[in-house]
N, C-alpha and C positions, 0 to 999 in steps of 0.2 A: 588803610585800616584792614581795608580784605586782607590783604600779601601780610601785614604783620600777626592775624588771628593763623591762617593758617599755616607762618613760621611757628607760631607759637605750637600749635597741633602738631607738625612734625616733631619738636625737640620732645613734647608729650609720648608721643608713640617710643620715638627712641629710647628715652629715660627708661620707661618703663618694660619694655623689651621680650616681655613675655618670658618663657620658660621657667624655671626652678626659680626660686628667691638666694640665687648663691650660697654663699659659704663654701666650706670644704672640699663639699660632693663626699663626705664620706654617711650622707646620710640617704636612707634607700624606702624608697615608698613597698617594694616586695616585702612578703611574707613567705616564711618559711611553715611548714606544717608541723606540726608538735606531736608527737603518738603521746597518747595521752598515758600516764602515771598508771600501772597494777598494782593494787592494795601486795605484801606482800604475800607470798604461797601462790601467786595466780600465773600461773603462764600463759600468755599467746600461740594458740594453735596455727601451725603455718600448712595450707594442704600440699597432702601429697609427705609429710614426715611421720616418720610413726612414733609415737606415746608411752611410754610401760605407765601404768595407773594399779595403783593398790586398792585396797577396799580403804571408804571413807573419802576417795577422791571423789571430786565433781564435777563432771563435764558441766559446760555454760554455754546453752548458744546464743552467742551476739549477733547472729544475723537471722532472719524469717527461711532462708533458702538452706542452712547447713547442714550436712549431710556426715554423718560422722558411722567410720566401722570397726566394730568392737572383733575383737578375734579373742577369746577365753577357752582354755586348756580347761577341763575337770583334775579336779585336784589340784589347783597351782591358785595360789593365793594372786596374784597378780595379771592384769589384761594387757593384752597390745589394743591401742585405737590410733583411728588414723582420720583426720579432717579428708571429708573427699571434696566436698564443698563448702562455700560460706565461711564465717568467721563463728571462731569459738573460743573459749576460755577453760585452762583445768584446774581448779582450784585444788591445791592439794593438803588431806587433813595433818 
């Protein structure tokens, strides 16, 4: 009775065999990361690129750290800015 319970236990263990539940293998427990969707007019600021922003545009900072520098000509309707730090957005009017 012993030696027949644990035949019976080994084919158990075997049957069930652990790892994935089969199939395919074309299906994948990893996630990829998604950048999430910009309303449109909204750009992502990447640092270290520079900007041309007109009047009506709107810098946005999406992070507490972002460091952002404005360079404006007198008389020139138009700025250079540039992400030095952190994340930002430019919503443009």
């Amino acid at each position: 009775m012993k030696k027949l319970l644990i035949l019976i236990s080994v084919f158990f263990l075997v049957g069930c065999g652990g790892g994935s539940g089969g199939g395919s293998g074309s299906s994948s427990s990893a996630t990829v990361p998604v950048e999430p969707t910009l309303p449109d007019g909204t750009e992502k600021m990447i640092a270290g690129q520079t900007y041309q922003v007109s009047s009506g545009d709107q810098v946005v900072k999406t992070s507490e750290d972002a460091q952002i520098k404005v360079i404006h000509v007198d008389g020139e309707t138009n700025s250079t800015i540039e992400l030095v730090t952190g994340e930002a957005n430019i919503v443009r009017s």
